[in-house]
Structures are given as C-alpha cells and as structure tokens.
C-alpha positions as CSV (number, residue, x, y, z in Angstrom):
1,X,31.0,-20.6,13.0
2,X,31.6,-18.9,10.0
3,X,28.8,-20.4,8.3
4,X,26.4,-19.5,11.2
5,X,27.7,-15.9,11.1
6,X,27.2,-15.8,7.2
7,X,23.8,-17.4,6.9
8,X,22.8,-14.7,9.4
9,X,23.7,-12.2,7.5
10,X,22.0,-13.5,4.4
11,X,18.8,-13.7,6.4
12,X,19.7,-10.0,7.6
13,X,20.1,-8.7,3.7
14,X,16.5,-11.0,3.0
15,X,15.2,-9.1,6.3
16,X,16.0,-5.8,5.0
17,X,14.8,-6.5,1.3
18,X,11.4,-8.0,2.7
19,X,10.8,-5.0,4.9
20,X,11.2,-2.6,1.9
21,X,9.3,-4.7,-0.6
22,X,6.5,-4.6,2.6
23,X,6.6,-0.7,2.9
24,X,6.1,-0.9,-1.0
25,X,3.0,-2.7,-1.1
26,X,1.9,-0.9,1.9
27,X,2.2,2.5,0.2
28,X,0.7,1.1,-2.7
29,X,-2.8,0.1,-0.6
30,X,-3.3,3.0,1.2
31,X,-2.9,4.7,-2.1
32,X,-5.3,2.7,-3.1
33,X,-7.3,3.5,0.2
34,X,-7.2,7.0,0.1
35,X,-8.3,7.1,-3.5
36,X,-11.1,4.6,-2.7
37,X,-12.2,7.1,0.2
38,X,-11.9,9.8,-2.2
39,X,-14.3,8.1,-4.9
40,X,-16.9,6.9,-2.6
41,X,-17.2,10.4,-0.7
42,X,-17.3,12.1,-4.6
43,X,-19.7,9.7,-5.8
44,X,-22.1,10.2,-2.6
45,X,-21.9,14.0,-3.5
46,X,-22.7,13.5,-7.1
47,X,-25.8,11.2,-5.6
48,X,-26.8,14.3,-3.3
49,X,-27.1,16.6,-6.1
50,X,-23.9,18.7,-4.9
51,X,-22.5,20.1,-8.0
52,X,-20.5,22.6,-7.0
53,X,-16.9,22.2,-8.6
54,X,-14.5,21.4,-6.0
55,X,-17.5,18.8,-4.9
56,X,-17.9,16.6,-8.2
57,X,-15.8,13.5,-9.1
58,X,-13.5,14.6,-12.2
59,X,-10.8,12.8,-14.0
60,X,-8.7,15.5,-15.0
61,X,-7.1,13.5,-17.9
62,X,-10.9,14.2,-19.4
63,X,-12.5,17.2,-17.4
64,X,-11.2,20.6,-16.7
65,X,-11.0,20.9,-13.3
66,X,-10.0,23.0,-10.1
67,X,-6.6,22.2,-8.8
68,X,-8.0,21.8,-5.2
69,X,-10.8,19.4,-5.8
70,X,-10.0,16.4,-3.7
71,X,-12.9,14.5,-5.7
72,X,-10.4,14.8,-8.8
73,X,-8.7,11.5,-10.7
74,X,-6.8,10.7,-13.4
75,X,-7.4,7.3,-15.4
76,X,-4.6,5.4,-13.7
77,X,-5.7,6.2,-10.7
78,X,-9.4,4.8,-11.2
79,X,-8.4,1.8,-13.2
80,X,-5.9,0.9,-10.4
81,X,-8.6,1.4,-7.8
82,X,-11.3,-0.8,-10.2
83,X,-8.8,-3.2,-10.8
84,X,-9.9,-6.3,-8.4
85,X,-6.8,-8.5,-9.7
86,X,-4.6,-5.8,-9.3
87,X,-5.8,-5.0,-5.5
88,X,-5.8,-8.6,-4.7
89,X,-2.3,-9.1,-5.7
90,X,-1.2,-6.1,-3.7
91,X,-2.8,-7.6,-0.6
92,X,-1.6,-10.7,-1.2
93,X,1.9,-10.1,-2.1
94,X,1.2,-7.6,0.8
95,X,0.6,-10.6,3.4
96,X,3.0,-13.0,1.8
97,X,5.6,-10.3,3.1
98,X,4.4,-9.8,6.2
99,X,4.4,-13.5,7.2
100,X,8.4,-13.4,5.5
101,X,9.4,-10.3,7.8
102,X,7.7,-11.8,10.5
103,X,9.6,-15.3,10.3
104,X,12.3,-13.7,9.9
105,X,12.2,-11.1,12.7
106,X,11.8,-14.1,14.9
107,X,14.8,-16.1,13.9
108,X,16.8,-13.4,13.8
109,X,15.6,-11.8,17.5
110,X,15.6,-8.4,15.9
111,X,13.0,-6.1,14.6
112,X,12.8,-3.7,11.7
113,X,10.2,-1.6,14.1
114,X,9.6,-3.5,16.8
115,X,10.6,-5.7,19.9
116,X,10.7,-9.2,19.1
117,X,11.6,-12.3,21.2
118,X,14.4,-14.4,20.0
119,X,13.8,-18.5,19.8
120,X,16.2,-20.5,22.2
C-alpha cells in the first residue's frame, strides 16, 4: 500500500510540474499572439497610409517613439514572433504538456482546473 500511496504522490509532484511548465508555454503563445495581432494591425496601417505616431509600427530599440503606441516593438519581441522554429517548439512542447496533464488528470481522478472522471 505504501508503494501505491507513494507512486501517487510522485504522479501528483509530475501533475503539478506539468501544469506549471503548461501555463508557461501558454503565456509564452499568447505573447506571441498578442504581439502577432499587434504587428498585423500596425502593418495594415502602415499599408493604409496612416502615419500618425501612435499608428506606425516602431521598434523602439531603433525608433523614438511614443510610450502609448500599441504598434511599438523591440527586436526580441519581433524575432521571437518571426521565429517559425521557435513558435513551433512552443506549440509543440505546448501540446506535448497538455496530453501529460491530461493523462495524468485522468489517472489520478483530480484536476488542476477542472472536473475529471477517475478510471475504475
């Protein structure tokens, strides 16, 4: 019984270190996301001939530019958003976890957010 009750608990400490690593990668898309929302809207006002400051794509690390402009990026930013290999690893590591939490939620017939069904 003992070994039962400790290989629980080992899949309870995996649980909880897959469902952080998750939120990780998570935060790290919808950076990603918002920045790639941010870009396309920028570039589409650059297209349109709107040249007003707070309107025009800037990378700050290279432009002087208004603190409020939403359209503004530094280099990291845009080379992690043009980065395909970097973006596909986030997803995939991003799924990989997801799958992981999910196996796990089920064996262990608790959730880290929501109600899951326990095997019998």
């Amino acid at each position: 019984m003992s070994e039962a009750l400790d290989e629980e608990t080992m899949k309870l400490v995996q649980l909880r270190r897959v469902t952080q690593q998750l939120q990780e990668k998570k935060d790290v898309l919808q950076r990603v996301w918002v920045n790639m929302q941010n870009f396309a809207q920028g570039l589409r006002n650059e297209l349109d001939s709107n040249y007003w400051s707070e309107s025009k794509i800037a990378f700050f690390d290279l432009e002087n530019t208004p603190q409020f402009n939403q359209y503004r990026f530094n280099h990291s930013e845009l080379k992690e958003l043009f980065e395909i290999d970097f973006i596909k690893e986030a997803l995939d590591a991003f799924r990989s976890l997801t799958e992981d939490k999910a196996r796990l939620e089920s064996e262990l017939g608790i959730s880290m957010g929501r109600p899951v069904a326990r095997p019998v």
